[in-house]
C-alpha positions in Angstrom: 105.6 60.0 108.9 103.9 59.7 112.1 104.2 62.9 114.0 103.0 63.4 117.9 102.9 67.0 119.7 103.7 67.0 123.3 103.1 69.1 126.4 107.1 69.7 127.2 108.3 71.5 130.4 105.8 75.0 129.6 102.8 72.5 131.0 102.2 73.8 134.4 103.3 77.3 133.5 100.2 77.1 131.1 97.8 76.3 133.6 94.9 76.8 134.4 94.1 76.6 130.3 96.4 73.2 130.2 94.1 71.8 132.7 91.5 71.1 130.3 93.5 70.4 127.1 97.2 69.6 126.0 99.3 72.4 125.1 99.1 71.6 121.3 95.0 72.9 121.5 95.8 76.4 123.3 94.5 79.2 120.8 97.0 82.1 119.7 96.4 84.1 116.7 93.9 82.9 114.7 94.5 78.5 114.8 95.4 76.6 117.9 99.3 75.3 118.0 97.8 71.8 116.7 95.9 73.3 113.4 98.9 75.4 112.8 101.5 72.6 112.9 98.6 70.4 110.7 98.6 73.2 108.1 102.1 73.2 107.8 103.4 69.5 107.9 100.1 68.6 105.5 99.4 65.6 108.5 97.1 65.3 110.9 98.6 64.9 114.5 98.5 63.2 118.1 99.3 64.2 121.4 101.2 63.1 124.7 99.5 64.9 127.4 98.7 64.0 130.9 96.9 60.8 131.5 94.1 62.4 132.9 93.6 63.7 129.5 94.6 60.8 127.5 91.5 59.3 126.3 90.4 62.9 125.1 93.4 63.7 123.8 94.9 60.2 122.7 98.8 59.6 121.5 99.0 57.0 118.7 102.5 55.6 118.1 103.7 54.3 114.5 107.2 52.3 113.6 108.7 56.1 112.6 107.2 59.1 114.5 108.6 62.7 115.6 107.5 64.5 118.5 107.5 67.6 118.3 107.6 70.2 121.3 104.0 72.2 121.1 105.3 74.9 123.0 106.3 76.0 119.8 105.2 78.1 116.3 105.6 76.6 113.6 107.0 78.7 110.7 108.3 77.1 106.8 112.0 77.3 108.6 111.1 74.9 111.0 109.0 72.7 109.4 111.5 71.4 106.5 114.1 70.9 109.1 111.8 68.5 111.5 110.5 66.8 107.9 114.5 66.0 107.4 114.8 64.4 111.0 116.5 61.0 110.7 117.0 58.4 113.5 118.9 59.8 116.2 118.5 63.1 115.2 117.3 66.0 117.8 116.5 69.7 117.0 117.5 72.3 119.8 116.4 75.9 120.3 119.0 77.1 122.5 118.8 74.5 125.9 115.0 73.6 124.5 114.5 70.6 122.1 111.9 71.3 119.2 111.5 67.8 117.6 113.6 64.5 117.4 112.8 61.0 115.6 111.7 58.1 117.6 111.1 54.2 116.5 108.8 52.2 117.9 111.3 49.9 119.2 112.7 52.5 122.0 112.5 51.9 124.9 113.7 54.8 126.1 115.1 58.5 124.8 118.4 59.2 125.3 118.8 63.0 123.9 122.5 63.5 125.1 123.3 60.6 122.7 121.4 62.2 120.1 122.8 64.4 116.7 121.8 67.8 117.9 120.7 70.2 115.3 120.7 73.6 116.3 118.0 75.9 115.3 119.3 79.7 114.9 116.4 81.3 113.1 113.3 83.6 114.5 110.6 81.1 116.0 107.2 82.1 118.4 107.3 80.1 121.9 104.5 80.1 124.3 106.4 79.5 127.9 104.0 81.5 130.2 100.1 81.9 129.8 100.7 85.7 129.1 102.8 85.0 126.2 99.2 84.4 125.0 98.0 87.9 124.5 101.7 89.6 124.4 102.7 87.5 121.3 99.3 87.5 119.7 99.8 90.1 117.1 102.9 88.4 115.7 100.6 84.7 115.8 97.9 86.6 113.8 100.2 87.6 111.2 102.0 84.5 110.7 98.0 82.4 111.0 96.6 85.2 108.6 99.4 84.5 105.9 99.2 81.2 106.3 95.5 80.8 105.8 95.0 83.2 102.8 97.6 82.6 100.6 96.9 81.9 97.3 93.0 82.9 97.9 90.5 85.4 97.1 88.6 87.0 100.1 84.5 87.5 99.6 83.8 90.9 98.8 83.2 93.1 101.5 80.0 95.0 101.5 80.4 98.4 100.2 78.1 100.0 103.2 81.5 99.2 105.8 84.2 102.3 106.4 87.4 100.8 105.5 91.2 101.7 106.1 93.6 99.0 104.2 91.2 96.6 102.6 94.3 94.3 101.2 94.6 93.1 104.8 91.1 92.1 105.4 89.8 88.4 104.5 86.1 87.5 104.6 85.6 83.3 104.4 82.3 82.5 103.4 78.9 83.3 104.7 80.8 86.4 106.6 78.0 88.9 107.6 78.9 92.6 108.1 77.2 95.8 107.3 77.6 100.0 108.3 81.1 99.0 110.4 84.5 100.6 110.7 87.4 98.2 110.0 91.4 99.7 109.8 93.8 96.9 109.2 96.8 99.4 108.9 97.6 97.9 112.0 97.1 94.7 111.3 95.4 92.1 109.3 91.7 91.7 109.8 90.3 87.7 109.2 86.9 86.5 109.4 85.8 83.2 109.8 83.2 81.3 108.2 79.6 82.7 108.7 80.4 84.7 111.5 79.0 87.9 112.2 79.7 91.6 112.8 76.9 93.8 114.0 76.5 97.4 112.2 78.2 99.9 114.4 81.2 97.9 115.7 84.1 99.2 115.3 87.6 97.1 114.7 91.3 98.2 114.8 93.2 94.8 113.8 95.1 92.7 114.2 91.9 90.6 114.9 90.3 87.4 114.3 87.0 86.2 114.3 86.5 82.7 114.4 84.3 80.3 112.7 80.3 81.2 113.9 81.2 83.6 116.1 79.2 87.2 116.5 80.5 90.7 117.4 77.5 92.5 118.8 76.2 96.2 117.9 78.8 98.8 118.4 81.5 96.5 120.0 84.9 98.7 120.1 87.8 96.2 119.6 91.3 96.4 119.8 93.9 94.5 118.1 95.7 92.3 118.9 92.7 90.4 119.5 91.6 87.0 118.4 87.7 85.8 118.9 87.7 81.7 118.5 84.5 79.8 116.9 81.1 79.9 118.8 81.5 83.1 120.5 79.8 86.4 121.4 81.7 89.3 121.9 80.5 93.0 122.8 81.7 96.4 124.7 85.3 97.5 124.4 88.0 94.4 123.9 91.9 95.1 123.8 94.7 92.6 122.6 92.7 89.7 124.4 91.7 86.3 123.1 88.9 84.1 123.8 89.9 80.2 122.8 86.2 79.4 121.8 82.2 79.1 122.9 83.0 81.9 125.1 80.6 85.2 125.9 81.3 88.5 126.6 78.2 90.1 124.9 77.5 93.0 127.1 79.0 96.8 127.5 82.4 96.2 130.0 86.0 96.1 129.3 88.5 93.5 129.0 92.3 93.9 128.1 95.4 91.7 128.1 93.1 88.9 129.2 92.4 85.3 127.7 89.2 83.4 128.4 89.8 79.4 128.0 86.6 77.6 126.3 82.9 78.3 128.3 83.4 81.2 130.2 80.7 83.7 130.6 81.2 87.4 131.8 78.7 89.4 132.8 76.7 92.3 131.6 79.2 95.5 132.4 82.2 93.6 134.2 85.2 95.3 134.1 89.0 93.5 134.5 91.6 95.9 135.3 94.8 95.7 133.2 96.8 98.3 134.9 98.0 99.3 138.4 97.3 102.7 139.7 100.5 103.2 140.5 102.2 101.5 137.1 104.2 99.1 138.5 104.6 95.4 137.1 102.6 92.8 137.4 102.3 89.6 139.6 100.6 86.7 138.4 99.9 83.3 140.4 101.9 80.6 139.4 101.0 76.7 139.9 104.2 75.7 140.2 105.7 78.0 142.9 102.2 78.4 144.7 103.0 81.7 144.7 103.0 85.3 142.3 105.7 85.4 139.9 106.7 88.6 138.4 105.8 88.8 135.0 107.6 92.0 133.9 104.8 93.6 132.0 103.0 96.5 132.8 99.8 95.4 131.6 97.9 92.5 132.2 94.3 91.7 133.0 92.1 88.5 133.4 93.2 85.2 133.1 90.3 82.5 132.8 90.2 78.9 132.6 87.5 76.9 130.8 83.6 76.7 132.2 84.3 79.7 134.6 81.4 82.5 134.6 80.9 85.9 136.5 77.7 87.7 137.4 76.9 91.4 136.3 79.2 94.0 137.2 82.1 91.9 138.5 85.3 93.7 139.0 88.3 92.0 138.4 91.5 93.3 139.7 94.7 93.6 137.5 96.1 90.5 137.1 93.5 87.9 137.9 93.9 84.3 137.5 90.7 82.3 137.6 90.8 78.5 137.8 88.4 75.8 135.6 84.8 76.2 137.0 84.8 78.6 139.0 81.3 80.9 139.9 82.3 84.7 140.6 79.6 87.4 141.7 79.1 90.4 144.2 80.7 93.9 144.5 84.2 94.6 145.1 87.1 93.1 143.9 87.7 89.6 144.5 91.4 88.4 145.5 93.4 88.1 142.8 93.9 84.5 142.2 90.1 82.9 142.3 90.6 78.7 142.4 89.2 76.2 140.5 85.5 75.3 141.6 85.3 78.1 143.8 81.8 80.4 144.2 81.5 83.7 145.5 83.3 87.3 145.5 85.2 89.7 147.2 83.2 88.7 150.2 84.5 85.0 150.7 84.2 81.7 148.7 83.2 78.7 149.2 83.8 75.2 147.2 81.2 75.3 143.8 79.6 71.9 144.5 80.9 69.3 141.2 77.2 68.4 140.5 75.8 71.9 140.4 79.2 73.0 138.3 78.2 70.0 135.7 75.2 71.2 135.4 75.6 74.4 134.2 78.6 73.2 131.7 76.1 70.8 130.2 72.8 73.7 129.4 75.4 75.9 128.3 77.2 73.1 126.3 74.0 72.2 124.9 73.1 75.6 124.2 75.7 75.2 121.3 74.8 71.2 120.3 77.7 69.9 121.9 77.4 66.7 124.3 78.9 67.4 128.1 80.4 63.8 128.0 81.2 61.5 130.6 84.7 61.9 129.6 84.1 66.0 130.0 83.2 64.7 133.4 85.7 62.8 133.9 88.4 65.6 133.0 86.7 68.1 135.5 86.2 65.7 138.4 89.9 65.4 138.5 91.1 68.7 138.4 88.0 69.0 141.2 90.6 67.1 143.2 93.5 68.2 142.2 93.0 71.7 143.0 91.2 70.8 146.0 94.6 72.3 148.1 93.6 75.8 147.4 89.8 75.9 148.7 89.3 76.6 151.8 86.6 74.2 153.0 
């Protein structure tokens, strides 16, 4: 079977993170939603995304194929009922179609005409970019579970201070020495050859991915998951970091998600609650406007290739667009656009040449290629967020 994951109606509700990738690729617990589904239909998968991101990202159709709603978890519920799917056959969660069966030879899908099949068990779905961190301890859970059954973790190193050690998994080439790990609160998963500094100290739920490094007396939180290629330091609290991201230095960052690139500063701070402990706004693409959120917590919200100087203070609830350059002292407005460079004391448009440029040493860096088709990607968002500049 021949099975395609697609954006759905969450994809500007996502943004900026869907900006630079489908929704199947955004990280939550310890996999992205594509790995997860991959894992757990034993198939590997393609996508229908927006054009822009096509060629990246590519769909490839088959005589028999199901397309299944990435906004979605998958759990072993799920899973058997989409592998069941017969032509003409749709899977609904409530209003919200999961999965259906398509043939080559449609032309077009009719889901009214469709055999619904209603889904009435417990499933995860990501409809708003802080479902990210707020449903992260249940995706770590499900990911850690999913990845460990039936294997043995590499011993960890007698010289670490350990509470639960049945919920901790080392892969191989895991470094960690003189550290305090509790997974009484949740499971604790490290990735192949990454490494945690002596001194740190981690409450789980957490995950550190593939390559990645905790630095000398980091003081994490869980929820919290670290993707591959990443440098993480200071004090960290239910946040994730989708991958090749740094936030080495002293600072504190909670209820926040960096996309893939960022940098942050030596000591920057993001606020995660109000003074007065009220609920939170958060921009919103779609409305052009700040939508409540109904949480009381909520910090930095950062979109792929976007950096910050030492010392930056971000208010509570920031959104910060794609490639975007932020320094100075005070607090910078709350929602920061893509390509933007400054503080709180103006901005001006980050220049696409000078923006490419620093995506490609830091991609490099790392022994990745900033493509033409990297390019490519960020020279459209350049213009399709062009609206919210100012010059």
């Amino acid at each position: 079977m021949n099975y395609i994951l697609f954006d759905g109606p969450v994809r500007n509700a996502l943004l900026p993170f869907t900006y630079t990738r489908p929704v199947a690729d955004i990280r939550i617990g310890i996999l992205t939603v594509r790995e997860k589904w991959e894992k757990y239909l034993g198939y590997t998968t393609t996508t229908i995304t927006e054009e822009y991101l096509a060629d990246k990202y590519p769909m490839v159709e088959m005589e028999h194929n199901i397309l299944i709603n990435a906004s979605f978890l998958p759990n072993e519920d799920i899973t058997e009922l989409i592998k069941g799917l017969e032509p003409e056959q749709a899977i609904f969660y409530g209003e919200e179609v999961v999965a259906f069966f398509t043939t080559e030879a449609q032309e077009e899908v009719d889901l009214s005409a469709y055999e619904a099949i209603e889904y009435e068990g417990e499933i995860i779905q990501i409809q708003n970019t802080w479902d990210l961190f707020s449903k992260n301890g249940e995706a770590i859970e499900a990911d850690f579970d999913l990845i460990t059954s039936g294997r043995t973790s590499l011993p960890l190193p007698s010289s670490n201070n350990v509470i639960s050690p049945e919920n901790i998994f080392l892969e191989e080439g895991v470094s960690i020495e003189f550290c305090t790990l509790n997974a009484s609160t949740g499971p604790i998963y490290l990735g192949k050859n990454s490494f945690v500094m002596e001194g740190s100290i981690i409450r789980g739920g957490f995950a550190l991915g593939e390559s990645s490094v905790v630095k000398m007396g980091a003081r994490i939180y869980g929820p919290t998951t670290i993707g591959p290629g990443c440098k993480i330091g200071g004090e960290v609290t239910n946040s994730i970091l989708f991958g090749n991201s740094n936030k080495g230095h002293e600072g504190y960052l909670g209820n926040s998600v960096l996309g893939e690139w960022c940098n942050i500063g030596a000591d920057t701070n993001s606020s995660n609650l109000k003074n007065d402990y009220s609920h939170i706004r958060l921009w919103d693409y779609e409305t052009e406007s700040f939508a409540k959120t109904g949480l009381q917590f909520c910090g930095l919200l950062m979109g792929d290739h976007s950096k910050c100087g030492i010392n930056t203070m971000f208010n509570t609830g920031t959104v910060v667009g794609v490639s975007a350059n932020i320094f100075g002292s005070g607090y910078p407005r709350n929602f920061i656009p893509s390509f933007s460079w400054g503080g709180a004391a103006g901005f001006v448009t980050y220049k696409p040449e000078k923006a490419y440029q620093t995506a490609e040493a830091m991609m490099q860096r790392r022994g990745y290629e900033f493509t033409a088709g990297e390019k490519a990607i960020l020279n459209h968002i350049f213009e399709i967020t062009k609206k919210w500049r100012k010059d």
